[in-house]
ZADO-1210 file (C-alpha; in nm, 4 decimals, padded with zeros to 6 digits):
<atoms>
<atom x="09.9907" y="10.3173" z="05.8435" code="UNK" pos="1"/>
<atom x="10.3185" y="10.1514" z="05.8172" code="UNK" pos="2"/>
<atom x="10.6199" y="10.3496" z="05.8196" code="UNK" pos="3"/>
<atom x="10.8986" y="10.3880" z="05.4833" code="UNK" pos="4"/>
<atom x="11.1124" y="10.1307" z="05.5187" code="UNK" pos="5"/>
<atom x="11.3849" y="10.3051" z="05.5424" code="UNK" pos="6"/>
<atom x="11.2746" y="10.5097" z="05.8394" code="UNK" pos="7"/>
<atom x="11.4369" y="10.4867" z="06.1402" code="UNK" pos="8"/>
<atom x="11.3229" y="10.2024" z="06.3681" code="UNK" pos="9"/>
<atom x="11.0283" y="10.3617" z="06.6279" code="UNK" pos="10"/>
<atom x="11.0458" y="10.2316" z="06.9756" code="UNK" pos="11"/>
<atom x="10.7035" y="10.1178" z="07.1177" code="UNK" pos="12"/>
<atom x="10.5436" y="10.4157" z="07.3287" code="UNK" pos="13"/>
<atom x="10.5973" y="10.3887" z="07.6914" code="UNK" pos="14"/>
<atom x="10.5750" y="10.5995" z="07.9876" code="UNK" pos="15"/>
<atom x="10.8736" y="10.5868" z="08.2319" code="UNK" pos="16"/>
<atom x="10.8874" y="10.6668" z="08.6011" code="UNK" pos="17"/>
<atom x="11.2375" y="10.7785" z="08.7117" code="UNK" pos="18"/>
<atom x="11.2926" y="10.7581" z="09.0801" code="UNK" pos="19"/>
<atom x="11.5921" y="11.0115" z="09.2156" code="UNK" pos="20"/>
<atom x="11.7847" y="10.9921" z="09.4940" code="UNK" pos="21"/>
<atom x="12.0130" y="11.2196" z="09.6558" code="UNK" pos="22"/>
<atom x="12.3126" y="11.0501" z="09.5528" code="UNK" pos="23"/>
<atom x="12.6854" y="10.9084" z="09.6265" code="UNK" pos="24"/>
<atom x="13.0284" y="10.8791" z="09.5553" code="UNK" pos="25"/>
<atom x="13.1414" y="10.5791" z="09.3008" code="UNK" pos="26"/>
<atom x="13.3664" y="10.4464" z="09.5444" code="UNK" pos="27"/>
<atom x="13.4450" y="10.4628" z="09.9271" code="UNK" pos="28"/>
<atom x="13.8030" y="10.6747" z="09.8969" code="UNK" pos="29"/>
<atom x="13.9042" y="10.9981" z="09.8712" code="UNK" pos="30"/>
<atom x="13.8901" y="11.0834" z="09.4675" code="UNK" pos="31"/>
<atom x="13.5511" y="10.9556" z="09.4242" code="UNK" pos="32"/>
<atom x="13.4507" y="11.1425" z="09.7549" code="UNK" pos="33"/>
<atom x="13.6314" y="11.4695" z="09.6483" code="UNK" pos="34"/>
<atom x="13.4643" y="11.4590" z="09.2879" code="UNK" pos="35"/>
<atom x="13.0996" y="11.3813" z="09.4339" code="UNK" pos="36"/>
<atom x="13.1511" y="11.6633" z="09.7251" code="UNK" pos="37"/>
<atom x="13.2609" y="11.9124" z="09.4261" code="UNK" pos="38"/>
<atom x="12.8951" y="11.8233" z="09.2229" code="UNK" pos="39"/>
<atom x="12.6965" y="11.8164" z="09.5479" code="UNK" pos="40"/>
<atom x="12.8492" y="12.1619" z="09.7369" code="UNK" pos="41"/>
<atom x="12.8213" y="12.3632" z="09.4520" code="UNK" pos="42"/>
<atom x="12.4781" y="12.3392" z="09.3986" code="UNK" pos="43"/>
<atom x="12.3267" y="12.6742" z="09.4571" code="UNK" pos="44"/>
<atom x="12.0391" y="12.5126" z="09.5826" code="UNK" pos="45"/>
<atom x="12.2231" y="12.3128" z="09.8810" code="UNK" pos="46"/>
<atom x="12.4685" y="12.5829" z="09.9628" code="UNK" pos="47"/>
<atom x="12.2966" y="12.9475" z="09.9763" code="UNK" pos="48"/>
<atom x="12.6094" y="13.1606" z="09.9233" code="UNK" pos="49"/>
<atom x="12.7281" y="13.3890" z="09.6370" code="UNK" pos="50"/>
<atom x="12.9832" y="13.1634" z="09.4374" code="UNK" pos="51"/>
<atom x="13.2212" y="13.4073" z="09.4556" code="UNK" pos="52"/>
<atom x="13.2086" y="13.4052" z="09.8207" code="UNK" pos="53"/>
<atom x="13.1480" y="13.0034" z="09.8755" code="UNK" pos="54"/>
<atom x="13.3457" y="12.8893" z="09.5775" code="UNK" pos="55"/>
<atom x="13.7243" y="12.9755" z="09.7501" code="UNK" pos="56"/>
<atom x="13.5932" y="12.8343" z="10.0774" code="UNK" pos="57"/>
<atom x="13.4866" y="12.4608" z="09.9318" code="UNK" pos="58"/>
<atom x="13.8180" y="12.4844" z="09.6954" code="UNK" pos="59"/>
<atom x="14.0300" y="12.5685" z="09.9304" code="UNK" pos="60"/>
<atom x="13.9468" y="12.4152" z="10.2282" code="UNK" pos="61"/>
<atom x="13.6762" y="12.1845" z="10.2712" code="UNK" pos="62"/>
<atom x="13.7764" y="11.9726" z="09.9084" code="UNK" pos="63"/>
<atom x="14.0798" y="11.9565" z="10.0676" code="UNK" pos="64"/>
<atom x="13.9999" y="11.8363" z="10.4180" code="UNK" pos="65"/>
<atom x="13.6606" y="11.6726" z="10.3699" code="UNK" pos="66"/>
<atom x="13.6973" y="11.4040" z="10.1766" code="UNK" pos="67"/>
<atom x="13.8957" y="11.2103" z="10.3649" code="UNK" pos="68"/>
<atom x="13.7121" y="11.1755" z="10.6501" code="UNK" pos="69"/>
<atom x="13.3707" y="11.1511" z="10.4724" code="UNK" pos="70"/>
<atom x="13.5466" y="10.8602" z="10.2836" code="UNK" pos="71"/>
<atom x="13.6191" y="10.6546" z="10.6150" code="UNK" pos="72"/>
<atom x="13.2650" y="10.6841" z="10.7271" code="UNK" pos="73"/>
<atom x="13.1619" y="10.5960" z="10.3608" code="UNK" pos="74"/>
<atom x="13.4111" y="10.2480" z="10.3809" code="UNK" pos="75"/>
<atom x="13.2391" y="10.1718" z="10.7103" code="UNK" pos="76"/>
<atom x="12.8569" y="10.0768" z="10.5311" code="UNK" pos="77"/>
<atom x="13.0055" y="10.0155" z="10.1603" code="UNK" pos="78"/>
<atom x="12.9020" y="09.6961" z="10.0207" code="UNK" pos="79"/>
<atom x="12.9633" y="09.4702" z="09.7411" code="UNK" pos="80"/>
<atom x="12.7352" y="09.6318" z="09.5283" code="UNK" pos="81"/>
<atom x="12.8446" y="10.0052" z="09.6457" code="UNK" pos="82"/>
<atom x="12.6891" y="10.2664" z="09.8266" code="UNK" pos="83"/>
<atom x="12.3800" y="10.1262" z="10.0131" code="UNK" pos="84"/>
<atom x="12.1597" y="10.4347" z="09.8627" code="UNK" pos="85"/>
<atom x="12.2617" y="10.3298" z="09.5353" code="UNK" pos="86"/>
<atom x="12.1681" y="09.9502" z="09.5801" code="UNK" pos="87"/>
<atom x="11.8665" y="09.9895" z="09.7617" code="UNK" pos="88"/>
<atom x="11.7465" y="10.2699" z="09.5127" code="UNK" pos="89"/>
<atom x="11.8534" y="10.0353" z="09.2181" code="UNK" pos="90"/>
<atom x="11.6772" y="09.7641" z="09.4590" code="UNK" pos="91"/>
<atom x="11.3268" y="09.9654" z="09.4599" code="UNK" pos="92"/>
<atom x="11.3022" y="10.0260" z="09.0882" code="UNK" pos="93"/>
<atom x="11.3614" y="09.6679" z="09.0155" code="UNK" pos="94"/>
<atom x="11.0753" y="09.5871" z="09.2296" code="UNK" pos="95"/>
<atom x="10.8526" y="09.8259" z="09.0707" code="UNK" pos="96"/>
<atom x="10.9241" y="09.6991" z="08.7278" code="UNK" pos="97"/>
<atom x="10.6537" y="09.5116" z="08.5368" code="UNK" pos="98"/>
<atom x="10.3984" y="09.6457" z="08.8407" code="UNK" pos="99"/>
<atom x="10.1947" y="09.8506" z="08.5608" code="UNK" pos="100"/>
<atom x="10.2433" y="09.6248" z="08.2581" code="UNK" pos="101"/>
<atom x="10.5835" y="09.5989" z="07.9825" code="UNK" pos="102"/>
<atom x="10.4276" y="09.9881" z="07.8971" code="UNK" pos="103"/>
<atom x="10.5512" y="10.1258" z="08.1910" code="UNK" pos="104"/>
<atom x="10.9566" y="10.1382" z="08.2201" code="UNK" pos="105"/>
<atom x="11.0829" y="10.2054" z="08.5857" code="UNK" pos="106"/>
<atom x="11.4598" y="10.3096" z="08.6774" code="UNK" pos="107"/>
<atom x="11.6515" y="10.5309" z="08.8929" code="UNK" pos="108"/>
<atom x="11.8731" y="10.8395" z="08.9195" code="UNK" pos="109"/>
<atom x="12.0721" y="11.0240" z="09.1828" code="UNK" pos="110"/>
<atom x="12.0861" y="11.3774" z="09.1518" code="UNK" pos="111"/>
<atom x="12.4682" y="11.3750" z="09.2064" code="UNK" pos="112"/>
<atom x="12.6984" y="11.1090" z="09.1153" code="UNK" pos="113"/>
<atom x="12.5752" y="10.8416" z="08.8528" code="UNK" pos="114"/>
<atom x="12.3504" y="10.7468" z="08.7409" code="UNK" pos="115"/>
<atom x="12.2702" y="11.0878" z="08.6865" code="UNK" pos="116"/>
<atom x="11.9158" y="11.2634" z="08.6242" code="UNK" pos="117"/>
<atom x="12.0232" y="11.3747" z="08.2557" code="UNK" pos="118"/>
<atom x="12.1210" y="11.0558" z="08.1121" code="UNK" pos="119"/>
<atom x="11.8589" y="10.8552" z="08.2948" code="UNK" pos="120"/>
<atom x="11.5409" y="11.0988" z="08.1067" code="UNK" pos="121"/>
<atom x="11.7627" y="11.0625" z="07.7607" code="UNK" pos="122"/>
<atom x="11.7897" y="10.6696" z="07.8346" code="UNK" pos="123"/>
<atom x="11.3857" y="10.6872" z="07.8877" code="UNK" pos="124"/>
<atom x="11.3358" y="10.9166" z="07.5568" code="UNK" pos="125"/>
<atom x="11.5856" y="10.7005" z="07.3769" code="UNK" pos="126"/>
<atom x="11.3323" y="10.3786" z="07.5102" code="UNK" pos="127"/>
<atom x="10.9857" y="10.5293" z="07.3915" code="UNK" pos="128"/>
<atom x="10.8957" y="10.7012" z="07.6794" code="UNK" pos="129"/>
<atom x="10.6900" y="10.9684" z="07.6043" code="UNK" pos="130"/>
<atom x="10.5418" y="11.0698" z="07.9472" code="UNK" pos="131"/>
<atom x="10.8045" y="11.0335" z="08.2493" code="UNK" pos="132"/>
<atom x="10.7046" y="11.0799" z="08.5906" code="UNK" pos="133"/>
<atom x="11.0136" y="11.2106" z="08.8110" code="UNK" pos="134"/>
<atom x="10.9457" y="11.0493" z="09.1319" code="UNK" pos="135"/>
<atom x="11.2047" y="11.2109" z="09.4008" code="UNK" pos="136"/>
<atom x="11.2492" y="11.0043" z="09.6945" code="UNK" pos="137"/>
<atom x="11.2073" y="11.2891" z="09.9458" code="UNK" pos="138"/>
<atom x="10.8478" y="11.2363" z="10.1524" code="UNK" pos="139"/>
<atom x="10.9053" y="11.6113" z="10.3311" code="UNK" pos="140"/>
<atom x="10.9110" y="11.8857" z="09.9889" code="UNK" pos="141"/>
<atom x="11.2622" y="12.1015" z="10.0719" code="UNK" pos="142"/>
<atom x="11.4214" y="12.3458" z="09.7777" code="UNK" pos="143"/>
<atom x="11.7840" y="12.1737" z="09.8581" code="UNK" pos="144"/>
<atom x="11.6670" y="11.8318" z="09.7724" code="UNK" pos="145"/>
<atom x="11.2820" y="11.8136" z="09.5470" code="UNK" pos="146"/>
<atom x="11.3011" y="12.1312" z="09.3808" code="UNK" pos="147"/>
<atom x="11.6992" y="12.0578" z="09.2637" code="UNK" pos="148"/>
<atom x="11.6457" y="11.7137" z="09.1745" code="UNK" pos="149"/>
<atom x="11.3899" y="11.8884" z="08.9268" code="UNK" pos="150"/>
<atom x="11.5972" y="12.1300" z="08.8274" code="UNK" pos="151"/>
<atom x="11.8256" y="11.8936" z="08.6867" code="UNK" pos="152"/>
<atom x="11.5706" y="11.7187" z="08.5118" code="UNK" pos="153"/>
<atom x="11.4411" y="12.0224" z="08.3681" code="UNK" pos="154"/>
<atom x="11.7411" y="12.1606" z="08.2533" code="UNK" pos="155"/>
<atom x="11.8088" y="11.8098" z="08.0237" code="UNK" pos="156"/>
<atom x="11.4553" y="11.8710" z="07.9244" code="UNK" pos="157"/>
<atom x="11.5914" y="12.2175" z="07.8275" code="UNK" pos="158"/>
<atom x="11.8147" y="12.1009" z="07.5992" code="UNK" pos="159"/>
<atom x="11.5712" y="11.8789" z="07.4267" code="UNK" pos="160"/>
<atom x="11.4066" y="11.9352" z="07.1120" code="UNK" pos="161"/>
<atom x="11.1272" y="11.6867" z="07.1471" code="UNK" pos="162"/>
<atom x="11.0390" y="11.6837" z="07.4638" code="UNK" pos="163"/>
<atom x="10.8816" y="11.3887" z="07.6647" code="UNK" pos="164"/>
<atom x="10.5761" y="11.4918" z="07.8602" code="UNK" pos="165"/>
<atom x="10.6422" y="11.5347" z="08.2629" code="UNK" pos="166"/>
<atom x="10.4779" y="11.5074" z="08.5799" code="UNK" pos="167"/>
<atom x="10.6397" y="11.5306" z="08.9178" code="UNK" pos="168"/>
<atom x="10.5754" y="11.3652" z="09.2274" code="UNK" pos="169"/>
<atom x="10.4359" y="11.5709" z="09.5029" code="UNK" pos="170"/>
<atom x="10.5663" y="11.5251" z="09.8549" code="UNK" pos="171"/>
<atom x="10.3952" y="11.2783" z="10.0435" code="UNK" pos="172"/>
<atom x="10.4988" y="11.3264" z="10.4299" code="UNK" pos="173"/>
<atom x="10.1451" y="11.3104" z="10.5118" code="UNK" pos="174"/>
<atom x="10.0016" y="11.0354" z="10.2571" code="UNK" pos="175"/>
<atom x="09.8145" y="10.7459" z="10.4530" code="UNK" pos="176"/>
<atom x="10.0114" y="10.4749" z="10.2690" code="UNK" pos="177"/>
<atom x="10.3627" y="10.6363" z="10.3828" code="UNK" pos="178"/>
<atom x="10.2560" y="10.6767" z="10.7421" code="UNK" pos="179"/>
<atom x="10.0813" y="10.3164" z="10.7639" code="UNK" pos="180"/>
<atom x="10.4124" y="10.1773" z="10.6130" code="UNK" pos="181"/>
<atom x="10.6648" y="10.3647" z="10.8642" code="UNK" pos="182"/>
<atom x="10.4097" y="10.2302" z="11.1506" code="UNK" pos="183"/>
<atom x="10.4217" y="09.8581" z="10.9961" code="UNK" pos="184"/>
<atom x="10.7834" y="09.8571" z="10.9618" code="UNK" pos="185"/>
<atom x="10.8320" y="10.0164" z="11.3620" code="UNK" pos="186"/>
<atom x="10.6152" y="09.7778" z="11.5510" code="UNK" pos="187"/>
<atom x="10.7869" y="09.5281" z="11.3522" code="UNK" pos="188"/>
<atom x="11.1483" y="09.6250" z="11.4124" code="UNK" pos="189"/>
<atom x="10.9959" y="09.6772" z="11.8026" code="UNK" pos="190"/>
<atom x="10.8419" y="09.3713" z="11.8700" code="UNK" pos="191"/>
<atom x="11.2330" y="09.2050" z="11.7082" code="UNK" pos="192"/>
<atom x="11.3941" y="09.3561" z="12.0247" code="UNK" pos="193"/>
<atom x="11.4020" y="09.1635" z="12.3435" code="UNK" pos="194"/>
<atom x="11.3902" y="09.4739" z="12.5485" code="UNK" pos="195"/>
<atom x="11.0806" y="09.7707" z="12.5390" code="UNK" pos="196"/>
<atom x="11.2769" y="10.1362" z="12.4534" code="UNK" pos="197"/>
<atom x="11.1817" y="10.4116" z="12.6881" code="UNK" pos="198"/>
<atom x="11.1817" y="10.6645" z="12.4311" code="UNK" pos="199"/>
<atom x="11.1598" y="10.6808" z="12.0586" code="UNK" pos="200"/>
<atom x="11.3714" y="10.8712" z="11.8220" code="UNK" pos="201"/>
<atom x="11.2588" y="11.0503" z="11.4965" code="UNK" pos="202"/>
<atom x="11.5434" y="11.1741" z="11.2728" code="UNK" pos="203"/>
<atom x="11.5235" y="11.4082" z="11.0364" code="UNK" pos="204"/>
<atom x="11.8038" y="11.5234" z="10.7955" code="UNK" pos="205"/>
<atom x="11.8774" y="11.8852" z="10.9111" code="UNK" pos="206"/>
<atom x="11.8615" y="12.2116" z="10.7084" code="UNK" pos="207"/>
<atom x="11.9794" y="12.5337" z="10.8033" code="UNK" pos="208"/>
<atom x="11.7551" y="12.7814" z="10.9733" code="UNK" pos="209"/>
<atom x="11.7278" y="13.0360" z="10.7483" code="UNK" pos="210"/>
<atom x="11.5628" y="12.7844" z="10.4784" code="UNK" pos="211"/>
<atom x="11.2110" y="12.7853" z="10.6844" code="UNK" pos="212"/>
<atom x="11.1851" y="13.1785" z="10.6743" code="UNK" pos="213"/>
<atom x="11.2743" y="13.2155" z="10.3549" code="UNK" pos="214"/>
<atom x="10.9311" y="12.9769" z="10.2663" code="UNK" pos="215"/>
<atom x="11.0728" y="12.5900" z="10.2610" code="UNK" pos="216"/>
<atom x="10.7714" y="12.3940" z="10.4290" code="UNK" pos="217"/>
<atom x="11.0337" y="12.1108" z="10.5192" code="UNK" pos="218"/>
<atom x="11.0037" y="12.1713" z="10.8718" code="UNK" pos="219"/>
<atom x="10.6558" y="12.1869" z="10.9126" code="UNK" pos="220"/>
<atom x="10.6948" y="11.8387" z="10.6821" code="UNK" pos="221"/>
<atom x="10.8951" y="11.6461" z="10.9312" code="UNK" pos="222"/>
<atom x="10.6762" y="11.7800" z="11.1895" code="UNK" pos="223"/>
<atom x="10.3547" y="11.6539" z="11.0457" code="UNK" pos="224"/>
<atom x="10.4769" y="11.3092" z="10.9627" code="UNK" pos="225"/>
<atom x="10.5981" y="11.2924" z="11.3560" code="UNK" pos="226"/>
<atom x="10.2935" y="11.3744" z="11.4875" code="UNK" pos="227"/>
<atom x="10.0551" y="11.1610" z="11.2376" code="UNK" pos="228"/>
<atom x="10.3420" y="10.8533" z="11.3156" code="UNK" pos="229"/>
<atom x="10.3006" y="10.8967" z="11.6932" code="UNK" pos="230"/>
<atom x="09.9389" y="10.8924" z="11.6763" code="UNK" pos="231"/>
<atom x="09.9148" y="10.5809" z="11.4629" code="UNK" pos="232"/>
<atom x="10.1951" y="10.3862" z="11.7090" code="UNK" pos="233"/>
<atom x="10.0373" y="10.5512" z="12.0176" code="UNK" pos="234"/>
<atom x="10.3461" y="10.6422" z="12.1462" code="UNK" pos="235"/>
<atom x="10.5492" y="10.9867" z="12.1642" code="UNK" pos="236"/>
<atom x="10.8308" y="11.0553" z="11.9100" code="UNK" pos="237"/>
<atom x="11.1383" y="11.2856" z="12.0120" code="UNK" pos="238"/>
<atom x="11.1516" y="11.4677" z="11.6923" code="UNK" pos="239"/>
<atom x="11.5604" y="11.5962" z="11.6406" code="UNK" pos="240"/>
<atom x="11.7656" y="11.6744" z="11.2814" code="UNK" pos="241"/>
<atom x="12.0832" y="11.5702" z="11.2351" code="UNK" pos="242"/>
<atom x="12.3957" y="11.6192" z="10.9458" code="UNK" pos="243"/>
<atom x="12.4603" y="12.0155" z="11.0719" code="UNK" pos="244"/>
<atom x="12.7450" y="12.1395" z="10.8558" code="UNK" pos="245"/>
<atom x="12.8799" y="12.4509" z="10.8754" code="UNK" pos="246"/>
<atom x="12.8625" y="12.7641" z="11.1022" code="UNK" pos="247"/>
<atom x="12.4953" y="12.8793" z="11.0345" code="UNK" pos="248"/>
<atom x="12.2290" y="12.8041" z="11.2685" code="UNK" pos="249"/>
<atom x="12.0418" y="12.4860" z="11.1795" code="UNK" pos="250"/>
<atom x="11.6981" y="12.2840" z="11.2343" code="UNK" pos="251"/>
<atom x="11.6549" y="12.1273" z="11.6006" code="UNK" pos="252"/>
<atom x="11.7359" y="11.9794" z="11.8367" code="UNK" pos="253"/>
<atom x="12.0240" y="11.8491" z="11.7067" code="UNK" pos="254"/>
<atom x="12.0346" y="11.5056" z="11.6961" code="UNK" pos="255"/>
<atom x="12.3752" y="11.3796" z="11.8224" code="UNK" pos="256"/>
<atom x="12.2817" y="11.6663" z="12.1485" code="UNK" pos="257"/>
<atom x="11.9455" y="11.4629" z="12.2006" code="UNK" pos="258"/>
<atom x="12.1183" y="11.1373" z="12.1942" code="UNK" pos="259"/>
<atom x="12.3986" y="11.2687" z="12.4824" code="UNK" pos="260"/>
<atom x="12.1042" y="11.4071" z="12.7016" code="UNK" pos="261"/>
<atom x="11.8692" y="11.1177" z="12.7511" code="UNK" pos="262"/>
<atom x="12.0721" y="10.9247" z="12.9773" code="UNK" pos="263"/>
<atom x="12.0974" y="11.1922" z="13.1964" code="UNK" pos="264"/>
<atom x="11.7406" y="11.2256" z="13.2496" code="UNK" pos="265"/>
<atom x="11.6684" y="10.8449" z="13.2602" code="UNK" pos="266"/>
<atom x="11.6267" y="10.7681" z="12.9349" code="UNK" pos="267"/>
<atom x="11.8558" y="10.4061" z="12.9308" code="UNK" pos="268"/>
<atom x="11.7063" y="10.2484" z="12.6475" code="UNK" pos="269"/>
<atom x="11.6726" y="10.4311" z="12.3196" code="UNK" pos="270"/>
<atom x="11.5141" y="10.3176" z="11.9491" code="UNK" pos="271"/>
<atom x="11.5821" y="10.5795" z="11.6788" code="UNK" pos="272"/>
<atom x="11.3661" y="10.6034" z="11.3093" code="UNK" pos="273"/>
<atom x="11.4826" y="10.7964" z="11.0161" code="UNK" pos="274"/>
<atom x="11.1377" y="10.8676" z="10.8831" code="UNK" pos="275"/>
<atom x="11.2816" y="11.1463" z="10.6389" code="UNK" pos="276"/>
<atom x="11.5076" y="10.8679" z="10.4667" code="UNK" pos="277"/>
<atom x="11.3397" y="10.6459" z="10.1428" code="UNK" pos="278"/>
<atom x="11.6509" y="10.4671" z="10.1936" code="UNK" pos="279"/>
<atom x="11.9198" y="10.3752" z="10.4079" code="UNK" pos="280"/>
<atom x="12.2215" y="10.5736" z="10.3747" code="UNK" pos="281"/>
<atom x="12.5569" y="10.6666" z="10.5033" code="UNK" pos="282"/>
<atom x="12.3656" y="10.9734" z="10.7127" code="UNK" pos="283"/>
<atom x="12.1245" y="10.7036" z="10.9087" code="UNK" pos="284"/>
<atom x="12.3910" y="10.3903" z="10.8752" code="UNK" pos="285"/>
<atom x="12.6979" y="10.5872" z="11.0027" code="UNK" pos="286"/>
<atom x="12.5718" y="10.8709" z="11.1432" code="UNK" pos="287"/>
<atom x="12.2690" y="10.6803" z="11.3264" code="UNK" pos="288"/>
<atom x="12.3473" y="10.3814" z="11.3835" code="UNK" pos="289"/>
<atom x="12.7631" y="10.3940" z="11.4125" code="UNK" pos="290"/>
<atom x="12.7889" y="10.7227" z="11.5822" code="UNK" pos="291"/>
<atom x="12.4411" y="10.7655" z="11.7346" code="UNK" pos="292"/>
<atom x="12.5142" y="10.4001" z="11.9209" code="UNK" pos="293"/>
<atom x="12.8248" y="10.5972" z="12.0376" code="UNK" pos="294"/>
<atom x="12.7265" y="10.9094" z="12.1309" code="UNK" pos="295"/>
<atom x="12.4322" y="10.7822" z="12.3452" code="UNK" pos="296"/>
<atom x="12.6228" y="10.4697" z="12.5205" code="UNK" pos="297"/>
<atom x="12.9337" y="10.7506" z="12.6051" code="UNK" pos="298"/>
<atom x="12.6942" y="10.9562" z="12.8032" code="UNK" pos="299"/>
<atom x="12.5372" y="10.6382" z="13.0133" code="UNK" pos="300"/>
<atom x="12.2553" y="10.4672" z="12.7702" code="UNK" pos="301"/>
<atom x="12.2649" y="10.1009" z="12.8114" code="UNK" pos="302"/>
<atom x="12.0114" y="09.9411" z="12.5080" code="UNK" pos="303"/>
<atom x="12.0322" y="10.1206" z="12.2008" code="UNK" pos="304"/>
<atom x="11.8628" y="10.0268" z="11.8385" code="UNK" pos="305"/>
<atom x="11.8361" y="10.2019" z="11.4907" code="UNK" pos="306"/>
<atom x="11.5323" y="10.1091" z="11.3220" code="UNK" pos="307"/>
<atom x="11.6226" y="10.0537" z="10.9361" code="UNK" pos="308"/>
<atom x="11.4110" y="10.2768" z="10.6280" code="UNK" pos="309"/>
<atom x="11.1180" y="10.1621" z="10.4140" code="UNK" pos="310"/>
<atom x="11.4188" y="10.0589" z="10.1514" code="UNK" pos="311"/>
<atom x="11.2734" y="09.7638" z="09.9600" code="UNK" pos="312"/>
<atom x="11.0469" y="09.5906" z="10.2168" code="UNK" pos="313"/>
<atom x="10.7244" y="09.4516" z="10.1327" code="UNK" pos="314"/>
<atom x="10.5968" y="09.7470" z="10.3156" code="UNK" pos="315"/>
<atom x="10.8077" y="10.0464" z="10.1192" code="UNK" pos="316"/>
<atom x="10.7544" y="09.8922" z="09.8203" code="UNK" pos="317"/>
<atom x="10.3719" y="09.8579" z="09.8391" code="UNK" pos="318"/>
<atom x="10.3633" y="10.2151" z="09.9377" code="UNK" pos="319"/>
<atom x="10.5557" y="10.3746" z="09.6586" code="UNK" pos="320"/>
<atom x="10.3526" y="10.1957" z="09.4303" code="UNK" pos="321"/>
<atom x="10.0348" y="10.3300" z="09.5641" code="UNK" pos="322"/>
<atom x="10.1741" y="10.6720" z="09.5616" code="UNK" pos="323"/>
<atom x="10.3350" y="10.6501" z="09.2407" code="UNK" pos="324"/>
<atom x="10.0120" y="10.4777" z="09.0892" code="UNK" pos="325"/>
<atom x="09.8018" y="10.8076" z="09.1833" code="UNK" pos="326"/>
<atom x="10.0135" y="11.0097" z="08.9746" code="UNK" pos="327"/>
<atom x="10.0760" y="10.7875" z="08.6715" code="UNK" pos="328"/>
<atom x="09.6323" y="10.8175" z="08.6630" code="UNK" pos="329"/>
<atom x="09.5349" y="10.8819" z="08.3313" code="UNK" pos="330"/>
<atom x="09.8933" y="10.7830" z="08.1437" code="UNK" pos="331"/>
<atom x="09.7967" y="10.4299" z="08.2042" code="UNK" pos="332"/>
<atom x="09.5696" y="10.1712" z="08.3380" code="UNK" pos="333"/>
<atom x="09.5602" y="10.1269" z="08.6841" code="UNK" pos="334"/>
<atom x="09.2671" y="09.9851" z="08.8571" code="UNK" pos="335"/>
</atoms>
């Protein structure tokens, strides 16, 4: 049945898949840093402190310190087409587009900073979607980074009269197609080197202590996705977590600490892997591969490589469309 004509124009029906990302700053200087710092540190989610406690701490101090020196580190991996996160996220939806027909609409979000989660699911409503799957980018499930990139989602949903239907994507540390990609990419970025590492390093982004006994499985995650990795290279992984911030007791061993001891027990040649990373980032680019390089030659190290992220290889890319394929079953036709 056709429609009045003067009814509103009716987009086709499509289902979108939004991937989210952590996020970033819209530029590499102070302002932008201060302003993304602000969205990111008061999330109750990341920072596990009664506002009225926390609140005069991040105002008063770290805004005013922070930023600074998170915005040199930032102008050390910024590129033309900002943040690396955001142009390898943008990067992996615009390979994904088209992969399940013109009914399928991919694009991306960051969960703080722009493009942000709200406007992205309006965007999608706005375009006919209505089924989006929220894809976060996070293979190990943590509350500070899968459950509030959902949040945010659901609380646009909240607002919504007509809502879109939703699925989420589950965490997929363990998922055949994520470890076969990590081990692809590794022996590749291996056999590149002209020298054979004595020991291999697998990163993790760090979370305090306290998160695994209050029920986050994040550390039994990153666990499970070093042990299945090792076993499909055939070759032991150092597991360590890096980013600590604060005074709490975090994940470990601490990254930076692991990197300053090998040397010392005749570990010379080091290759470290980010395997909690969908992307690379100023946490593996600076903090890996800047500092890390740094911290390890200081103590004695002589050879020392940082093995880039899935990002948008061949090999990432092929993955996330297998995983993302499973869960768009039954909203469209995949073989």
């Amino acid at each position: 049945m056709n429609p009045p004509a003067d009814h509103p124009a009716i987009p086709a029906r499509k289902v979108g898949v939004l991937l989210i990302n952590l996020g970033t700053p819209d530029e590499a200087d102070s302002k932008a840093v201060k302003r993304y710092l602000k969205e990111f540190l008061s999330d109750p989610r990341v920072v596990e402190i009664p506002k009225l406690a926390w609140q005069p701490i991040l105002r008063g101090i770290i805004l005013n310190t922070r930023p600074k020196k998170s915005a040199h580190a930032y102008g050390l991996v910024w590129t033309d087409e900002g943040s690396p996160l955001a142009k390898i996220t943008r990067a992996q939806a615009r390979a994904l587009q088209g992969a399940w027909g013109p009914g399928v609409l991919v694009d991306y979000a960051m969960r703080y900073g722009n493009p942000a989660i709200a406007r992205q699911v309006q965007a999608m409503k706005d375009a006919g979607c209505e089924r989006i799957l929220l894809a976060p980018l996070y293979p190990q499930y943590c509350a500070a980074t899968t459950a509030t990139a959902n949040d945010k989602a659901f609380a646009k949903l909240a607002q919504m009269r007509w809502q879109p239907a939703v699925r989420t994507l589950p965490p997929y540390h363990d998922d055949p197609a994520y470890i076969g990609a990590l081990k692809e990419l590794v022996e590749a970025e291996l056999a590149a080197l002209d020298w054979e590492p004595d020991a291999i390093v697998a990163s993790f982004h760090g979370m305090p202590e306290r998160t695994l006994f209050k029920g986050d499985p994040y550390h039994c995650h990153c666990q499970k996705t070093a042990r299945l990795l090792s076993e499909a290279l055939g070759r032991e992984l150092l597991v360590a977590f890096q980013s600590r911030f604060g005074r709490a007791k975090w994940l470990g061993p601490a990254t930076d600490e692991v990197l300053a001891g090998l040397p010392g027990k005749g570990v010379k040649r080091v290759a470290i892997v980010a395997p909690g990373f969908s992307a690379d980032c100023i946490e593996t680019l600076e903090e890996l591969a800047i500092r890390g390089r740094e911290t390890f030659e200081e103590a004695g190290g002589e050879r020392f490589a940082y093995l880039p992220c899935l990002n948008d290889t061949a090999p990432g890319i092929a993955m996330l469309r297998s995983i993302l394929e499973r869960e768009l079953a039954g909203w469209v036709g995949v073989p």
